[in-house]
Structures are given as structure tokens and as C-alpha cells.
C-alpha positions in Angstrom: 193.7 -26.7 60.0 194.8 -28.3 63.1 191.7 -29.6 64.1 191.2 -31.1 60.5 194.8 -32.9 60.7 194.0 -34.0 64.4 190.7 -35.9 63.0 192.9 -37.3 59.9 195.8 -38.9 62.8 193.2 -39.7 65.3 191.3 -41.5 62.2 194.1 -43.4 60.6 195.6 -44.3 64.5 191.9 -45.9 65.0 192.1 -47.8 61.7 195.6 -48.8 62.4 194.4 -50.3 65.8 191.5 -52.1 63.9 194.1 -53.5 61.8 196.1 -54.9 64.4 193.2 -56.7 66.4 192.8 -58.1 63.3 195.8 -59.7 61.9 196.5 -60.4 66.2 192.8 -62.5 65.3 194.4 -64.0 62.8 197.7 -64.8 64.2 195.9 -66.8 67.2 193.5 -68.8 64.8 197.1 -69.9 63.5 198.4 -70.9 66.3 195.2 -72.6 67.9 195.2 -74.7 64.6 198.9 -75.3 64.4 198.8 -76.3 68.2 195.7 -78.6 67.5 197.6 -79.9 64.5 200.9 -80.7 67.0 198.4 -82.6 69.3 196.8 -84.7 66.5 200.1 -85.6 65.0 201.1 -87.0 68.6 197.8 -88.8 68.7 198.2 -90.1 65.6 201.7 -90.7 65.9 201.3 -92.4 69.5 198.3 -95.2 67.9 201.1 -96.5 64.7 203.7 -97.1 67.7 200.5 -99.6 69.0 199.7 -100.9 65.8 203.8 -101.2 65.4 204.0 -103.3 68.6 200.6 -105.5 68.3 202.3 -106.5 64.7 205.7 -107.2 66.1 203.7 -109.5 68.4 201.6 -110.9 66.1 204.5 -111.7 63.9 206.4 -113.2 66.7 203.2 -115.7 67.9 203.6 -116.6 64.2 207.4 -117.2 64.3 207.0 -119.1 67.3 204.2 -121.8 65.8 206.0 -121.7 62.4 209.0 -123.1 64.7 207.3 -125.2 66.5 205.6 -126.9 64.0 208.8 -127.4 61.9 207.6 -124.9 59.0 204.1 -126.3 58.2 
């Protein structure tokens, strides 16, 4: 009887182990994507404050003809 119930825990410890390495798999997939996601959004965020500025300046060359040619 012991022996049988010793198998059962030592069983059902080993699948709970398995388990675990799994969903701790799972849990740094996660986070490597939502880290890689982070570093995109920076990207991404860091290339519209460019495009921002290079249309601020564009829009300013414009402004400055616009006055120098008196509106035409």
C-alpha cells in the first residue's frame, strides 16, 4: 500500500513539475513579446516625433516664402 501511494505522489509531483516548466515556457514567451512590443512602440514612436519635426519645418519654409512673397 505504501509503495502504491509513494508511486501515485511521486507521479503527480513529476506531472506537477511538468506543468510548471510549462506555463514558466509560457510566461517568458509573454514577456519576450511584450518586451519586443515595448521596443517597437519606442521605435515607432521615436520615427512620428521625426516626421513631427520635418513637417514643422516644412511648414515653417512654407510660412516664411508665403511671407515673403506677400501671400502669392
Amino acid at each position: 500500500m505504501f509503495s502504491f501511494g509513494f508511486t501515485f505522489w511521486i507521479k503527480t509531483l513529476h506531472s506537477t513539475i511538468n506543468r510548471l516548466w510549462e506555463e514558466n515556457r509560457q510566461m517568458y514567451t509573454v514577456f519576450q513579446l511584450k518586451s519586443d512590443a515595448l521596443r517597437d512602440q519606442e521605435q515607432i514612436m521615436a520615427m512620428l516625433s521625426e516626421i513631427k519635426q520635418s513637417i514643422e519645418r516644412m511648414n515653417d519654409r512654407i510660412d516664411r516664402r508665403t511671407d515673403a512673397t506677400g501671400g502669392r
